[in-house]
PQR file with spaces between the fields and no chain letter, atoms N, CA, C, O and H, PARSE charges and radii, in Angstrom:
ATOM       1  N    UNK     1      79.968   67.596  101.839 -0.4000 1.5000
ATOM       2  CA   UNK     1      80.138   67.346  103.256 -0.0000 2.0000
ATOM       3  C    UNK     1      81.631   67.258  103.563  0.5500 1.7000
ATOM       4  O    UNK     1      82.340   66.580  102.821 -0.5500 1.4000
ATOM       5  N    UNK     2      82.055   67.781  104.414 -0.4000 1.5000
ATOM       6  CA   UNK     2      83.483   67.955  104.960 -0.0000 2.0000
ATOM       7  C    UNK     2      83.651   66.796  105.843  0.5500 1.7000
ATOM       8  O    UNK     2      82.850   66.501  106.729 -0.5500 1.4000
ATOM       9  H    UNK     2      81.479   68.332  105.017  0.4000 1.0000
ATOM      10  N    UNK     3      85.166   65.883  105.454 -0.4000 1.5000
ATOM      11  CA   UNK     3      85.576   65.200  105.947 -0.0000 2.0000
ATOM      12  C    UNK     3      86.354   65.469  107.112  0.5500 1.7000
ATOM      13  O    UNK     3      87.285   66.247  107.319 -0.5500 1.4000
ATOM      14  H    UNK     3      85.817   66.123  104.734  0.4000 1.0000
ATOM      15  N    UNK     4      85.681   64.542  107.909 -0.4000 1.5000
ATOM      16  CA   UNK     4      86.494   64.847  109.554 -0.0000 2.0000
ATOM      17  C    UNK     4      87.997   64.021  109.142  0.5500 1.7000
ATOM      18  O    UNK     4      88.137   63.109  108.327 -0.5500 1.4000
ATOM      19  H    UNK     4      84.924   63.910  107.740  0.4000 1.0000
ATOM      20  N    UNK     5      88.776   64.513  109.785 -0.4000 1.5000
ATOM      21  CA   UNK     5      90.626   63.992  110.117 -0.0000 2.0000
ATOM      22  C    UNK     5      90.453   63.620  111.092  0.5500 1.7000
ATOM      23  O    UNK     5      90.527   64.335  112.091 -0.5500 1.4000
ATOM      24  H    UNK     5      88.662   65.254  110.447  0.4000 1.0000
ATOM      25  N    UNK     6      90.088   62.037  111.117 -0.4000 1.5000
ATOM      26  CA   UNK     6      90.370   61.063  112.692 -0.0000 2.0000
ATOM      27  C    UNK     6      92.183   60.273  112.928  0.5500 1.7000
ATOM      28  O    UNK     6      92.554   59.218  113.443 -0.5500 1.4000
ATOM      29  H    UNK     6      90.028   61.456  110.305  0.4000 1.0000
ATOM      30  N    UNK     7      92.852   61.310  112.320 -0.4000 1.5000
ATOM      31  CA   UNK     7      93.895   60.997  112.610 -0.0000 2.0000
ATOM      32  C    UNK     7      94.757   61.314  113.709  0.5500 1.7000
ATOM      33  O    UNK     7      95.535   62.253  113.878 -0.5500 1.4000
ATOM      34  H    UNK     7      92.551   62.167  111.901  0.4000 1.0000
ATOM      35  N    UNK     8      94.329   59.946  114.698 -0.4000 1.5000
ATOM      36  CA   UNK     8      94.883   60.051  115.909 -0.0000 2.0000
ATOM      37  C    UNK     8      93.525   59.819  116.903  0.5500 1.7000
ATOM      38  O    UNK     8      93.654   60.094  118.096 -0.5500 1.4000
ATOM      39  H    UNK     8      93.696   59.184  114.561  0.4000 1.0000
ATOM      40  N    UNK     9      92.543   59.437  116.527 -0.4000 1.5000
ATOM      41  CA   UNK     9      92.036   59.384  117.144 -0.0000 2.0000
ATOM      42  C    UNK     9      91.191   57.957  117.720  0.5500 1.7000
ATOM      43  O    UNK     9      91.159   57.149  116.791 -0.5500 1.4000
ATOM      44  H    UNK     9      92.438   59.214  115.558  0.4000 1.0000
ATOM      45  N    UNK    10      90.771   57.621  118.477 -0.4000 1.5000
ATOM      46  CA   UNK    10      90.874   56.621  118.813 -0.0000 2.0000
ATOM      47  C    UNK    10      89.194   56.028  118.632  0.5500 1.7000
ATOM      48  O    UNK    10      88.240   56.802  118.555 -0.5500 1.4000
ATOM      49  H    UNK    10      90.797   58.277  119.232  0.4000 1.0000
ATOM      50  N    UNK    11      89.056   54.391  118.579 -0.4000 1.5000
ATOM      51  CA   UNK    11      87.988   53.685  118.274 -0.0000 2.0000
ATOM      52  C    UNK    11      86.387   54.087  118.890  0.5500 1.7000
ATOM      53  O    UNK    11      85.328   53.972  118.272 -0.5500 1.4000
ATOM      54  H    UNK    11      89.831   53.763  118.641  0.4000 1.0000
ATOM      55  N    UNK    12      86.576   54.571  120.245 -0.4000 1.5000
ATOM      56  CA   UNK    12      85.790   54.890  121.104 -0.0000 2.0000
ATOM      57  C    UNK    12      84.830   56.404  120.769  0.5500 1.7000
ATOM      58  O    UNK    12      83.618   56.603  120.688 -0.5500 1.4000
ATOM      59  H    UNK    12      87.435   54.664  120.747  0.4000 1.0000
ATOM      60  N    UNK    13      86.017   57.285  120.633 -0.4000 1.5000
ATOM      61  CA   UNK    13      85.665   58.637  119.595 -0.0000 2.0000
ATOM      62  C    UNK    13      84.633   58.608  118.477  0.5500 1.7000
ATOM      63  O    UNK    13      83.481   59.029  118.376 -0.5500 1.4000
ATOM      64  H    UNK    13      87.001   57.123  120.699  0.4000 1.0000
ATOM      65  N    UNK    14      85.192   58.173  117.940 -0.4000 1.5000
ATOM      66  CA   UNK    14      84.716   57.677  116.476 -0.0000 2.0000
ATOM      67  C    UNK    14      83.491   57.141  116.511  0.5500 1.7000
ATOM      68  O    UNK    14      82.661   57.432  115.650 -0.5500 1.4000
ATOM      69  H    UNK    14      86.128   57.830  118.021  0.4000 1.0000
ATOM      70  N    UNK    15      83.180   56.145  117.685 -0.4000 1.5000
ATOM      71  CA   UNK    15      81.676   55.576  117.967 -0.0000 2.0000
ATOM      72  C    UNK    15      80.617   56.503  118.499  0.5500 1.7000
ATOM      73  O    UNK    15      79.392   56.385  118.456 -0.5500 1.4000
ATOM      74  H    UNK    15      83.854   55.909  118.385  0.4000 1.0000
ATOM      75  N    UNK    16      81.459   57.568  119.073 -0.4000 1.5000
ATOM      76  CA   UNK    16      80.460   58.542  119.817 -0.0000 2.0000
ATOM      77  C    UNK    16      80.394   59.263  119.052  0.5500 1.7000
ATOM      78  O    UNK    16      79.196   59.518  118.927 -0.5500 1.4000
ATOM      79  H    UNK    16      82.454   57.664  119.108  0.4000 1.0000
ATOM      80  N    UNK    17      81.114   59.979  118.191 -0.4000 1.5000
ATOM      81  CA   UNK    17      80.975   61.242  116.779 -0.0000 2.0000
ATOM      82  C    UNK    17      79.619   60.664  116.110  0.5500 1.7000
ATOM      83  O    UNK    17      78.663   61.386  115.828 -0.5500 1.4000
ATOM      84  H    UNK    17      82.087   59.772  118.292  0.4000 1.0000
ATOM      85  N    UNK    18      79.663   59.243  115.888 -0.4000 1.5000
ATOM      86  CA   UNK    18      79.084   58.923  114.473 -0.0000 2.0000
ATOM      87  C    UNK    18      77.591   58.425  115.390  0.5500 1.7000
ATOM      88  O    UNK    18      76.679   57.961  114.706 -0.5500 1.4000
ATOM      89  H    UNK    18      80.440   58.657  116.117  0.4000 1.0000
ATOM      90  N    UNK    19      77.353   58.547  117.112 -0.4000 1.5000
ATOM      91  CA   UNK    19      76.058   58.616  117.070 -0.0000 2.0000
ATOM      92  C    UNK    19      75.916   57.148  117.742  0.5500 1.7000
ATOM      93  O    UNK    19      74.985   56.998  118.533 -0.5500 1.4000
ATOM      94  H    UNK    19      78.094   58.923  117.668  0.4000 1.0000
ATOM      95  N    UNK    20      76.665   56.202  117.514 -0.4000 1.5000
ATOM      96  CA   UNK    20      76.240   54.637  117.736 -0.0000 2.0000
ATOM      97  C    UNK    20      76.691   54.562  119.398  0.5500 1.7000
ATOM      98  O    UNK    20      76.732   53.439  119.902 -0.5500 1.4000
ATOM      99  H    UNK    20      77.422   56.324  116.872  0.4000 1.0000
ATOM     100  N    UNK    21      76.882   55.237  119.879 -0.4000 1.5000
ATOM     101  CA   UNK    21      77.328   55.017  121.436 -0.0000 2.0000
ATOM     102  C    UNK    21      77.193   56.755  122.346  0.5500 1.7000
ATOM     103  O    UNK    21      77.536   57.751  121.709 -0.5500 1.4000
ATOM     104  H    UNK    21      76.848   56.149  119.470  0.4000 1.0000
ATOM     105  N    UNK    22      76.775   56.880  123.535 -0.4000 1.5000
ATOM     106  CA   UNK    22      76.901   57.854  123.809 -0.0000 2.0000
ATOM     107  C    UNK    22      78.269   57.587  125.054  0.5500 1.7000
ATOM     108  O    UNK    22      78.645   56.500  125.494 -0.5500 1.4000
ATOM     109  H    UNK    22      76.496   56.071  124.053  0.4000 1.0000
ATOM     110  N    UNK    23      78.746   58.822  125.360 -0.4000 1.5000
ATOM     111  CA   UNK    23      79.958   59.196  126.280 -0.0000 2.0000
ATOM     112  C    UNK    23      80.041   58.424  127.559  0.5500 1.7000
ATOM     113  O    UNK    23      81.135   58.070  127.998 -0.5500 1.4000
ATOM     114  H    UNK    23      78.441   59.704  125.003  0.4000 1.0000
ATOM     115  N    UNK    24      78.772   58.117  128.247 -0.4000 1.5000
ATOM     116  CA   UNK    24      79.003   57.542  129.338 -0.0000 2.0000
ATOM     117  C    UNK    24      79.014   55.952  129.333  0.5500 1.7000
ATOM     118  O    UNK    24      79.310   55.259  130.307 -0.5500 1.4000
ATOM     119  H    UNK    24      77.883   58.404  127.890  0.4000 1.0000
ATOM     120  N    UNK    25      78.594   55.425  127.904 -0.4000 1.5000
ATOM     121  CA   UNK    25      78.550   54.409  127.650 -0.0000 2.0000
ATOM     122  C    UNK    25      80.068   53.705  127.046  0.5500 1.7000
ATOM     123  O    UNK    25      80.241   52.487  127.097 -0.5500 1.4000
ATOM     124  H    UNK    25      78.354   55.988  127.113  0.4000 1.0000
ATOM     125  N    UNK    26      81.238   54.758  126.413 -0.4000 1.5000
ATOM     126  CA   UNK    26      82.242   54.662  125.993 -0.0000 2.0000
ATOM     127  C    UNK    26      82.766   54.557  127.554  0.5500 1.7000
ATOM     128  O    UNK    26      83.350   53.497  127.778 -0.5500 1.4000
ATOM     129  H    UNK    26      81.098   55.748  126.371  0.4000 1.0000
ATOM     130  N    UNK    27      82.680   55.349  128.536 -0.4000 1.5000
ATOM     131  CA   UNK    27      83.552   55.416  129.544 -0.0000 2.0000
ATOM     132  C    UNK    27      82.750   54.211  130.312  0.5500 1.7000
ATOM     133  O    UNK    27      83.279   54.274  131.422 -0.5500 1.4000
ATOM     134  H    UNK    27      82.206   56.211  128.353  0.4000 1.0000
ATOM     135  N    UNK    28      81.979   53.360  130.372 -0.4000 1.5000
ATOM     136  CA   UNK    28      81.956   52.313  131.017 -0.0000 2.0000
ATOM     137  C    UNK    28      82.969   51.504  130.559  0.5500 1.7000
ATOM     138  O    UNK    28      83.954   51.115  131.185 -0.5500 1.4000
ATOM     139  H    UNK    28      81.549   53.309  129.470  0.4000 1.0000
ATOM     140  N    UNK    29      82.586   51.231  129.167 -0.4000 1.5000
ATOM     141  CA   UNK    29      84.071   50.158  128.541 -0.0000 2.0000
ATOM     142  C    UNK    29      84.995   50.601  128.519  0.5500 1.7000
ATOM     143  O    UNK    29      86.026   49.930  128.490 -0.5500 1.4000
ATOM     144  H    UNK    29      81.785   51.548  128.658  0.4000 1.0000
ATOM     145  N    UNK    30      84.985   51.655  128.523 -0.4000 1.5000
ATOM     146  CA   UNK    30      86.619   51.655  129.312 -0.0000 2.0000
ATOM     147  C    UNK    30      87.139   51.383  130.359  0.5500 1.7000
ATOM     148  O    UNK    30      88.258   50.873  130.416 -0.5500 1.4000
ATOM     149  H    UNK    30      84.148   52.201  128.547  0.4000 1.0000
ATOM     150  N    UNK    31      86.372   51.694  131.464 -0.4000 1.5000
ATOM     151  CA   UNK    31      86.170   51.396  133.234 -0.0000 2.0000
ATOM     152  C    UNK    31      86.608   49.840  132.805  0.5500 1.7000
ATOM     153  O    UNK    31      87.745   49.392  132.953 -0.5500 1.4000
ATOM     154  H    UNK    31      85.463   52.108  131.418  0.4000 1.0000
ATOM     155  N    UNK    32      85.645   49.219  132.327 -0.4000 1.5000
ATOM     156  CA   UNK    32      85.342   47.367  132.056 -0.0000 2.0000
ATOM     157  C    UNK    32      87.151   47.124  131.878  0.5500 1.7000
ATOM     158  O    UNK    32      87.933   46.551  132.638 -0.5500 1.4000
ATOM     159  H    UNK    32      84.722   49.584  132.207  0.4000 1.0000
ATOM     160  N    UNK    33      87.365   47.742  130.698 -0.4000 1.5000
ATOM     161  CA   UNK    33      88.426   47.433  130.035 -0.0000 2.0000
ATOM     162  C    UNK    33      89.753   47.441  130.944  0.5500 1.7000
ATOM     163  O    UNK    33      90.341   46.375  131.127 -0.5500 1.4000
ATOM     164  H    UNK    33      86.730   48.207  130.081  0.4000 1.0000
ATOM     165  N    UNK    34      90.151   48.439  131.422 -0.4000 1.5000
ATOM     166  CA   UNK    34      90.578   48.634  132.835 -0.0000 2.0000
ATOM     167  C    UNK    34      90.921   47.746  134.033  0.5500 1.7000
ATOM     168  O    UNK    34      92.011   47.334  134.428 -0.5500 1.4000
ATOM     169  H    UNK    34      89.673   49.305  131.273  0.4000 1.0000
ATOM     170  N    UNK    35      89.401   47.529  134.601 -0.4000 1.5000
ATOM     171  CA   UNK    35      89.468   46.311  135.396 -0.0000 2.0000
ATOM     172  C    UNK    35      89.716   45.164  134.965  0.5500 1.7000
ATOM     173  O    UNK    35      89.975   44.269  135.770 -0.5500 1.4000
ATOM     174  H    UNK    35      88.515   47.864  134.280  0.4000 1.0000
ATOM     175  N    UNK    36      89.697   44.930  133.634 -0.4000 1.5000
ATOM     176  CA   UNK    36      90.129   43.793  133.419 -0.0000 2.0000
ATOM     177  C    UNK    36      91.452   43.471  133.518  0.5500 1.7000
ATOM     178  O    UNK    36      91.921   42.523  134.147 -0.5500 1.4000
ATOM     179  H    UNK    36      89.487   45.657  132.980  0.4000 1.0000
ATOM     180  N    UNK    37      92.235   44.562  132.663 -0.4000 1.5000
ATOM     181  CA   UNK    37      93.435   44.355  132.549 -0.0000 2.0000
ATOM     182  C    UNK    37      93.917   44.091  134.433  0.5500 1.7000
ATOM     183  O    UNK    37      94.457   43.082  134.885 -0.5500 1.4000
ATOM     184  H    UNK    37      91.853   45.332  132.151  0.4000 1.0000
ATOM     185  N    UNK    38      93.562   45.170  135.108 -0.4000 1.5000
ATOM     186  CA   UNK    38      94.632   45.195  136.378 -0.0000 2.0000
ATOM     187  C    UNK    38      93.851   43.865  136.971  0.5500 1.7000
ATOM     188  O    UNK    38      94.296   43.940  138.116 -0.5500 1.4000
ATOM     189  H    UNK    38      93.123   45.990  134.740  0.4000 1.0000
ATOM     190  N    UNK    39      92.947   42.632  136.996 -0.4000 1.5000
ATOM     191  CA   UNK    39      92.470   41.170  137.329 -0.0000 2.0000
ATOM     192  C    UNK    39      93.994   40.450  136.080  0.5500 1.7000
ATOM     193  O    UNK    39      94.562   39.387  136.328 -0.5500 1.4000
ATOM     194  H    UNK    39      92.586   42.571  136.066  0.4000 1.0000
ATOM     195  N    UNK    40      94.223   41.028  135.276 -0.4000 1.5000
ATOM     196  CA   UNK    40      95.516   39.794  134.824 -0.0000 2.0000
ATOM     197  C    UNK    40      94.263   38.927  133.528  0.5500 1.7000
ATOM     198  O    UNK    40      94.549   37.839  133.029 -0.5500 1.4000
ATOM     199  H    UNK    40      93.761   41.892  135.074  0.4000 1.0000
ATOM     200  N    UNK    41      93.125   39.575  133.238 -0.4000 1.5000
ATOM     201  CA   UNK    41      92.389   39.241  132.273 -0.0000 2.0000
ATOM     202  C    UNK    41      92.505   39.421  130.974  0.5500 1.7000
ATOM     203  O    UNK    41      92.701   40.565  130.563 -0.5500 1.4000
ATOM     204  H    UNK    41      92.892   40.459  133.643  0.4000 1.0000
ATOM     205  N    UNK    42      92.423   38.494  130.200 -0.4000 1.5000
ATOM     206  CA   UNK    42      93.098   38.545  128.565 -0.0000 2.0000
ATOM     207  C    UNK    42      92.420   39.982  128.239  0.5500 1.7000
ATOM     208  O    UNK    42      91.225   40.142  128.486 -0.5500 1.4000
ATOM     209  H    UNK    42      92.264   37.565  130.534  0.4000 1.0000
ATOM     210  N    UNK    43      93.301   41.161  127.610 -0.4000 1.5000
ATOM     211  CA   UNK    43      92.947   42.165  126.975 -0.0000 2.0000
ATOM     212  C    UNK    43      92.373   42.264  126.141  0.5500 1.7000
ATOM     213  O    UNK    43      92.961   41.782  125.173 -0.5500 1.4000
ATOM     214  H    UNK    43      94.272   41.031  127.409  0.4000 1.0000
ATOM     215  N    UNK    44      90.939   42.870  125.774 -0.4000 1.5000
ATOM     216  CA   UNK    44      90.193   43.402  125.287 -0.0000 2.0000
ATOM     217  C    UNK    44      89.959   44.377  124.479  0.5500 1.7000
ATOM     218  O    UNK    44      89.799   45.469  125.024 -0.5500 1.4000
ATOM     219  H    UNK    44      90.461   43.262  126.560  0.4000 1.0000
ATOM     220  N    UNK    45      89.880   44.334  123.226 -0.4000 1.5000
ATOM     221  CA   UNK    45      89.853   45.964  122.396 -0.0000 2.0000
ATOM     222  C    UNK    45      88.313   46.311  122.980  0.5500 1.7000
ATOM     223  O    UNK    45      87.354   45.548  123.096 -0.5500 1.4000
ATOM     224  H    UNK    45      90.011   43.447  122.783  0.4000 1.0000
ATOM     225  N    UNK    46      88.451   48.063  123.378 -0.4000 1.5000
ATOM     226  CA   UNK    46      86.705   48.748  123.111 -0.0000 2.0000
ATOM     227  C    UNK    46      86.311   48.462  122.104  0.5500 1.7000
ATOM     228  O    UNK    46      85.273   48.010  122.587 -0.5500 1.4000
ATOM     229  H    UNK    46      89.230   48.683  123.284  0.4000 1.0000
ATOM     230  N    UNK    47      86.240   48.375  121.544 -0.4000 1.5000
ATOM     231  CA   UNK    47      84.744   47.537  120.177 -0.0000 2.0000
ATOM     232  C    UNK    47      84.605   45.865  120.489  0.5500 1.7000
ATOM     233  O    UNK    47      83.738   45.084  120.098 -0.5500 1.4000
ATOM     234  H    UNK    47      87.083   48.743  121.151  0.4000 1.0000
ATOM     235  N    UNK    48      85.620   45.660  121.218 -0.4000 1.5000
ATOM     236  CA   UNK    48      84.492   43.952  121.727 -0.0000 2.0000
ATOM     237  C    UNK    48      83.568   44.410  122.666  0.5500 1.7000
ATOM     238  O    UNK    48      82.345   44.280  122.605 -0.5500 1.4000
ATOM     239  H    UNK    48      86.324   46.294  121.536  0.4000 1.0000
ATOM     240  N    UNK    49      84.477   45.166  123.875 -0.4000 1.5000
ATOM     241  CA   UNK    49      83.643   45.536  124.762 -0.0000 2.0000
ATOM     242  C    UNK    49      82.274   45.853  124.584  0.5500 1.7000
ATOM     243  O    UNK    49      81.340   45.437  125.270 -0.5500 1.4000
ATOM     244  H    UNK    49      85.470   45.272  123.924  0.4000 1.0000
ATOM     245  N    UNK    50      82.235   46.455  123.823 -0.4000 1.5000
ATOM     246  CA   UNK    50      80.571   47.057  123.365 -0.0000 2.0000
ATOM     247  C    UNK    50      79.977   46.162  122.710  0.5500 1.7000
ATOM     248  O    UNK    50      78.747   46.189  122.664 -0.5500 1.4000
ATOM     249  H    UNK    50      82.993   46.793  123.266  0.4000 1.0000
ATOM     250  N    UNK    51      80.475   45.473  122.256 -0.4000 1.5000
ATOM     251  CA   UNK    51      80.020   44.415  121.217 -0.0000 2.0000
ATOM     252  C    UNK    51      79.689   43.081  122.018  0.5500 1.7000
ATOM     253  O    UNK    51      78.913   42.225  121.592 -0.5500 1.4000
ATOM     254  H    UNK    51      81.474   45.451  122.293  0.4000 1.0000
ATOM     255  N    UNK    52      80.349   43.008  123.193 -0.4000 1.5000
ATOM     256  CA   UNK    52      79.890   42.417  124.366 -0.0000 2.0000
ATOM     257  C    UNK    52      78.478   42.477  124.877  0.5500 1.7000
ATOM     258  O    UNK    52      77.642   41.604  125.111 -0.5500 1.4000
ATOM     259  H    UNK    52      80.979   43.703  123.539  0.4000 1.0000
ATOM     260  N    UNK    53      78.480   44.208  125.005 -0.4000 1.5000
ATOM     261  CA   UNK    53      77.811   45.052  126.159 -0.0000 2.0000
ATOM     262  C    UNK    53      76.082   44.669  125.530  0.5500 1.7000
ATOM     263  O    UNK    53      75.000   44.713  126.117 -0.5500 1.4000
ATOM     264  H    UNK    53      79.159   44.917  124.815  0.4000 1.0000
ATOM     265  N    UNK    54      76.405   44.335  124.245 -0.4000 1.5000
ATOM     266  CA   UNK    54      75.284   45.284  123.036 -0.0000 2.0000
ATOM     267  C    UNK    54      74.907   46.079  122.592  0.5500 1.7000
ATOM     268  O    UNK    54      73.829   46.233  122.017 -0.5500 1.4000
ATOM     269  H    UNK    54      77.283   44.300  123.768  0.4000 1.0000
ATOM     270  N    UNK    55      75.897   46.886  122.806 -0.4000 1.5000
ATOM     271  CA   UNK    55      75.623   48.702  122.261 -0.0000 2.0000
ATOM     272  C    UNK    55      76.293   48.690  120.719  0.5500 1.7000
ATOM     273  O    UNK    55      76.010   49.606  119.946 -0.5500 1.4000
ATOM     274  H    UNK    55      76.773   46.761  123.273  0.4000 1.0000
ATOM     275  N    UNK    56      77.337   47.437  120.251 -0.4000 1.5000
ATOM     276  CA   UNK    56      77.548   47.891  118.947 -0.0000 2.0000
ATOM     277  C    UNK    56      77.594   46.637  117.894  0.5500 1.7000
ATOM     278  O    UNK    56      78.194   45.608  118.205 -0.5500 1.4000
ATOM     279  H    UNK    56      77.567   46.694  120.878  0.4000 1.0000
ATOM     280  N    UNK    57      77.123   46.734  117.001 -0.4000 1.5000
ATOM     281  CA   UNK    57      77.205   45.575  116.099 -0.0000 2.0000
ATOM     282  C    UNK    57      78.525   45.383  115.048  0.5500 1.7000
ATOM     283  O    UNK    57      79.171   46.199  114.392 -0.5500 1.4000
ATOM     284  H    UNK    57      76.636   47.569  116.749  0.4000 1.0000
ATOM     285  N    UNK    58      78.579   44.505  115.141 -0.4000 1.5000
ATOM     286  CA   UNK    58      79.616   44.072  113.869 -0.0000 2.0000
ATOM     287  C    UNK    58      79.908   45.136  112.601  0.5500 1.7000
ATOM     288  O    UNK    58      80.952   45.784  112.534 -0.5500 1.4000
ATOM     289  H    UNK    58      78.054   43.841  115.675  0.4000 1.0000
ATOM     290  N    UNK    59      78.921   45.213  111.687 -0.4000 1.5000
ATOM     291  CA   UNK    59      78.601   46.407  111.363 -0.0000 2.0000
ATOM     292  C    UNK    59      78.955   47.740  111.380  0.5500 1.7000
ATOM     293  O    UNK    59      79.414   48.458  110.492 -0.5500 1.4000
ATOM     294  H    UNK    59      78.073   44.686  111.740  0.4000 1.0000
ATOM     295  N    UNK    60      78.711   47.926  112.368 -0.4000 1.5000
ATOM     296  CA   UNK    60      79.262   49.245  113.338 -0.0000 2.0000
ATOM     297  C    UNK    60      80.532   48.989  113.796  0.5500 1.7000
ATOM     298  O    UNK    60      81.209   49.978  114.077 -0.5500 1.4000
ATOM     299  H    UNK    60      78.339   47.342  113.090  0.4000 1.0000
ATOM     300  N    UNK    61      80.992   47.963  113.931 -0.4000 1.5000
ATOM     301  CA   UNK    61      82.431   48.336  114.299 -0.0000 2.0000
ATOM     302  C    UNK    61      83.613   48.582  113.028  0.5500 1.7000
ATOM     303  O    UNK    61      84.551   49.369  112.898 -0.5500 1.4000
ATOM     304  H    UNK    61      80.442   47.160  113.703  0.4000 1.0000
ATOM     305  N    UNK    62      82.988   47.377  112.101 -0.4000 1.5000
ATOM     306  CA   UNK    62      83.377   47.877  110.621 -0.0000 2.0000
ATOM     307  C    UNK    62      83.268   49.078  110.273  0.5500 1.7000
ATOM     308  O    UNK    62      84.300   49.315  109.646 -0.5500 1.4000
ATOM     309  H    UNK    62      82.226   46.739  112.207  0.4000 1.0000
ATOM     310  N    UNK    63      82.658   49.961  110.299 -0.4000 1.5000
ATOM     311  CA   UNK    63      82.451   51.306  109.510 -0.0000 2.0000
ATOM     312  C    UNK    63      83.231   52.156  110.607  0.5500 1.7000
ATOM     313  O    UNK    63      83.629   53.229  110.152 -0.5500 1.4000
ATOM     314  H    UNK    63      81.819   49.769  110.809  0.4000 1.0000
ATOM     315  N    UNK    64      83.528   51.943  111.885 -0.4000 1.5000
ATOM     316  CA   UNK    64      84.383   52.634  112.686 -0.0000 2.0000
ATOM     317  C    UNK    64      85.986   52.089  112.104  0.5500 1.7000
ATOM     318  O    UNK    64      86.779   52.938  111.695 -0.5500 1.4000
ATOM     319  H    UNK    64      83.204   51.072  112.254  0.4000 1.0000
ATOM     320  N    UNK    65      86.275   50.950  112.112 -0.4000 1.5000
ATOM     321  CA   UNK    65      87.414   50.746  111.850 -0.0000 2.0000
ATOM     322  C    UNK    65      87.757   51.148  110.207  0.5500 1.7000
ATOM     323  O    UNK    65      88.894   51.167  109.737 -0.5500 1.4000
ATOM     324  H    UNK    65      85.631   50.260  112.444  0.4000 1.0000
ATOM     325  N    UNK    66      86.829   51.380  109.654 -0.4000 1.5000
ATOM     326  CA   UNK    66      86.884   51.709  107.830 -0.0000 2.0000
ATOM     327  C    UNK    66      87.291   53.345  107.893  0.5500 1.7000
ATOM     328  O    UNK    66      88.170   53.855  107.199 -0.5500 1.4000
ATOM     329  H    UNK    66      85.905   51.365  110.037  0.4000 1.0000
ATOM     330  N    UNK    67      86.519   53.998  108.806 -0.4000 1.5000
ATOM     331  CA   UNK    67      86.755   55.573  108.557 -0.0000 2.0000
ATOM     332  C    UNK    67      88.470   55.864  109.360  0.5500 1.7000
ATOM     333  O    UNK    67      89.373   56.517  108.839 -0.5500 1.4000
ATOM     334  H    UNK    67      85.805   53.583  109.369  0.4000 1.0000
ATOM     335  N    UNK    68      88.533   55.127  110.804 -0.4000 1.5000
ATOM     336  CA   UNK    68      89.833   54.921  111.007 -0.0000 2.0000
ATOM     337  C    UNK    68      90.784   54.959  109.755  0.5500 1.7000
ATOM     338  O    UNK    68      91.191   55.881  109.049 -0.5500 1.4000
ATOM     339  H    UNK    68      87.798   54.596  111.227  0.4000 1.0000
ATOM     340  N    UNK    69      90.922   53.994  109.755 -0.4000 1.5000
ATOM     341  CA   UNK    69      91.358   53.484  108.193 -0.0000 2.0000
ATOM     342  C    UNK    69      91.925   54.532  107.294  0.5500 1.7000
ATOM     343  O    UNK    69      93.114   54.845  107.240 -0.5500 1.4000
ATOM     344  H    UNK    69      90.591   53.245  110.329  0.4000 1.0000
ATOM     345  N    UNK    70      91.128   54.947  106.722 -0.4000 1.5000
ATOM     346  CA   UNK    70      90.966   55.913  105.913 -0.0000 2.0000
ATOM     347  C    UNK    70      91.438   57.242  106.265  0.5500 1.7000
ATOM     348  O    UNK    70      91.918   58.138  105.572 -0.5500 1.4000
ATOM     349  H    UNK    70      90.162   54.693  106.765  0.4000 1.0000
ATOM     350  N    UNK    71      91.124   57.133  107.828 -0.4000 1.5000
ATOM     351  CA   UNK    71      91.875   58.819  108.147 -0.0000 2.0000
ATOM     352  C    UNK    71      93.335   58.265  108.482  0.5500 1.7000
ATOM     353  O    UNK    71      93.826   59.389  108.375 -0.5500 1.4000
ATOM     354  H    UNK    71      90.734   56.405  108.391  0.4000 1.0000
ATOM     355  N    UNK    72      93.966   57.810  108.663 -0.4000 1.5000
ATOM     356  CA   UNK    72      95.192   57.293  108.900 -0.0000 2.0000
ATOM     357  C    UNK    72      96.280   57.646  107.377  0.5500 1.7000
ATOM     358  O    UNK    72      97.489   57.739  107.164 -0.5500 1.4000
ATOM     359  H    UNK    72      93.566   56.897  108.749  0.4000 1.0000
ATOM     360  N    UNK    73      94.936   57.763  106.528 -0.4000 1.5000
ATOM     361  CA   UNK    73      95.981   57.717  105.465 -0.0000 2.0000
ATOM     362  C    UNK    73      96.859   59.135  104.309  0.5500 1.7000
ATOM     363  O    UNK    73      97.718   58.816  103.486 -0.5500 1.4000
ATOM     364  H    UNK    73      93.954   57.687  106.701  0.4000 1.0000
């Protein structure tokens, strides 16, 4: 199996490649993420957001931040 190069690519990506989130569900937390910031609201990484939302588990955010990881290197 051929390894994808997520180098450069960002947390949100990575959740939708691998299946655990679909596109319109990434672009809500982002929307979320967004409004928060311009309210002056403590900043938020997308993988709380979802992890908020319930679309991603602990779990799942580990194995996103592991393949990150790994393509970085």
């Amino acid at each position: 199996m051929e390894k994808k190069d997520h180098g450069g690519l960002r947390f949100g990506v990575v959740a939708v490649e691998k299946g655990f989130i679909n596109a319109d569900q990434l672009m809500e937390a982002l929307k979320t993420q967004v409004e928060d910031n311009l309210k002056g609201a403590e900043h938020r990484l997308v993988g709380m957001i979802l992890l908020d939302m319930g679309l991603l588990t602990l779990e799942q955010i580990d194995e996103i931040l592991q393949e990150l990881k790994s393509g970085a290197q």
